[in-house]
C-alpha positions as CSV (number, residue, x, y, z in Angstrom):
1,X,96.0,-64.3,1.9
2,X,99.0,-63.2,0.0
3,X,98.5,-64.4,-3.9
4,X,101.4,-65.8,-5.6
5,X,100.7,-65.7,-8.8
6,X,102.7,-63.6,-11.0
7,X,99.6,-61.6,-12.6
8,X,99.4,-60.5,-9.1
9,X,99.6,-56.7,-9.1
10,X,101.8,-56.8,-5.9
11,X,104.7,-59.3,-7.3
12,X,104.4,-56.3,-10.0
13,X,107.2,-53.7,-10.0
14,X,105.7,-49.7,-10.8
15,X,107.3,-50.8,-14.3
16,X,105.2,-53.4,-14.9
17,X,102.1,-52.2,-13.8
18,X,102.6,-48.7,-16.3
19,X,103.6,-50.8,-19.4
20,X,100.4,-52.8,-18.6
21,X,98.1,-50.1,-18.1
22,X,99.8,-48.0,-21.4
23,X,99.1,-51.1,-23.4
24,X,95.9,-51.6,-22.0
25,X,95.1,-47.9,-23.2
26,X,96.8,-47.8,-26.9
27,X,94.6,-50.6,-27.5
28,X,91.3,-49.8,-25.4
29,X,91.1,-46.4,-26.5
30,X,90.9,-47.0,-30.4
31,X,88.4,-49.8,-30.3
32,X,86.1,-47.7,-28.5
33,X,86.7,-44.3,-31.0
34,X,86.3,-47.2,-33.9
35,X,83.1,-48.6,-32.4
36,X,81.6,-45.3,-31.4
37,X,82.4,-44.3,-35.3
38,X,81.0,-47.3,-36.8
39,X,77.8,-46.8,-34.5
40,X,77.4,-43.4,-35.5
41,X,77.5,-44.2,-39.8
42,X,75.0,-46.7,-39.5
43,X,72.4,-44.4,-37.4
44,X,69.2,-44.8,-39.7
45,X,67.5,-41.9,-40.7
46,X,64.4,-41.3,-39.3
47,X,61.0,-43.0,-40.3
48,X,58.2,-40.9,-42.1
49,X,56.2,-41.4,-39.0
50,X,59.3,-40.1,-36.5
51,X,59.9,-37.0,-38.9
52,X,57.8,-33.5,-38.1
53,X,54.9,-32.8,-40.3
54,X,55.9,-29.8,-42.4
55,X,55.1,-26.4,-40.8
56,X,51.8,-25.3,-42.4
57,X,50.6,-21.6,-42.0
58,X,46.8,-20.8,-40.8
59,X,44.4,-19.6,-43.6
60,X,43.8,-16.0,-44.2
61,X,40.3,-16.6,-42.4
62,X,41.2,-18.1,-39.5
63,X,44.4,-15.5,-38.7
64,X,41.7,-12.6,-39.7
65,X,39.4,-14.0,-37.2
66,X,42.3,-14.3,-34.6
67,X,43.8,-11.1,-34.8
68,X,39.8,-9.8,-34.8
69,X,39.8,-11.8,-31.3
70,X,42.7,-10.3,-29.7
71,X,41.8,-6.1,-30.8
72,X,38.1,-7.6,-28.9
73,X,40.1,-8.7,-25.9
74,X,42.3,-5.8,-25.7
75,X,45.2,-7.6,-26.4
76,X,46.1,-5.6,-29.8
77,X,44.9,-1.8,-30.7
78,X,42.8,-0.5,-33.8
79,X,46.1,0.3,-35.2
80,X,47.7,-2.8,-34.8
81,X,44.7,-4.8,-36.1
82,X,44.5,-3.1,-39.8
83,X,47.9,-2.7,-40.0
84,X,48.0,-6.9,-39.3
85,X,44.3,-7.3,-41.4
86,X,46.1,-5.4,-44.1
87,X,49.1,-7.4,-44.1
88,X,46.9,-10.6,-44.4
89,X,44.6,-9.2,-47.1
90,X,47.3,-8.3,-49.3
91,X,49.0,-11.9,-48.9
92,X,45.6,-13.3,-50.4
């Protein structure tokens, strides 16, 4: 079934259907970059709760006792452990 109304694309010449579609863009196009603007200004910040806790370092005791760990597993060498046990001692 043929439609014959004139909004039908086919009683449309290419003329029509490019002026519609250019319109259709100049306005489109702007409301969009206007509403993803306006949705990115009013982007709370986050909550206390939704914010990382601040980055706290170890105590001198338990980074002593880890490093004293990993020269007893073989991870580090005796060099490597008092040049690290220094390192934290003098921090304190």
């Amino acid at each position: 079934m043929i439609l014959s109304s004139p909004l039908a694309l086919g009683a449309l010449g290419p003329q029509e259907i490019i002026l519609i579609f250019l319109v259709l863009f100049l306005l489109v196009i702007p409301l969009l970059v206007v509403f993803l603007v306006v949705k990115l200004l009013r982007k709370k910040p986050p909550t206390p709760s939704q914010q990382q806790p601040p980055m706290t370092r170890p105590s001198p005791e338990s980074r002593l006792a880890e490093i004293e760990r990993l020269k007893a597993a073989g991870v580090i060498s005796e060099q490597e452990y008092q040049t690290k046990r220094a390192e934290i001692l003098a921090e304190i």
